[in-house]
N, C-alpha and C positions, 0 to 999 in steps of 0.2 A: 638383727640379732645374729650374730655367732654362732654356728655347731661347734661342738667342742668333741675331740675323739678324743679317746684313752688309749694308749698302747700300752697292752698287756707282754711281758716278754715271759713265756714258760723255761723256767731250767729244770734239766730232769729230774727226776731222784735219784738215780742208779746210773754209774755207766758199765760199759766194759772195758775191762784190764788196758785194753789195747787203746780206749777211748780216753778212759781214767787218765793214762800214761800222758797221751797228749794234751788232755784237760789242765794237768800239773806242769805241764813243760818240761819233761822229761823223757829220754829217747826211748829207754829199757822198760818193758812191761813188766821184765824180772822186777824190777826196785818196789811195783806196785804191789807183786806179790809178796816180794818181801815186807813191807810194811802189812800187808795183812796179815800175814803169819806171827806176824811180833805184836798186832793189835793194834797199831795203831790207825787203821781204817778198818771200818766197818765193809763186812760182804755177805754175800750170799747166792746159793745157788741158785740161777733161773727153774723152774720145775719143768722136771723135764727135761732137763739139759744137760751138758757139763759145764754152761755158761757162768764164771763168775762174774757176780753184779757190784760195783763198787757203791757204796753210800756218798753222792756228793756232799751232802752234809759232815760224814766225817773225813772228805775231801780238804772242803772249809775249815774244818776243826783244827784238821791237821800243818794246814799250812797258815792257821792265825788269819786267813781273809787279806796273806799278803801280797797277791798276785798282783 
């Protein structure tokens, strides 16, 4: 008989600006902030930080999953 593994792969939830930026393929973390400021990615602040957290979900959202 066979062992069988599963390979689980985790993706975040959240990145940062700077991570988000290169998540999407794009050089400027300005353009990430810009799209937060206009709504079209979800963020929020780390607690306690000045850190913005990007939603990869509405990473996804936003680019239709056409990476």
């Amino acid at each position: 008989m066979m062992d069988q593994v599963l390979h689980i792969t985790a993706e975040p939830i959240a990145l940062r600006v700077k991570d988000a930026a290169r998540y999407m393929g794009v050089k400027d973390p300005d353009y990430v902030r810009t799209l937060v400021d206009q709504g079209y990615l979800r963020a929020r602040k780390a607690p306690g930080t000045k850190t913005m957290l990007i939603s990869v979900q509405s990473i996804h959202d936003y680019l239709g999953d056409r990476r």
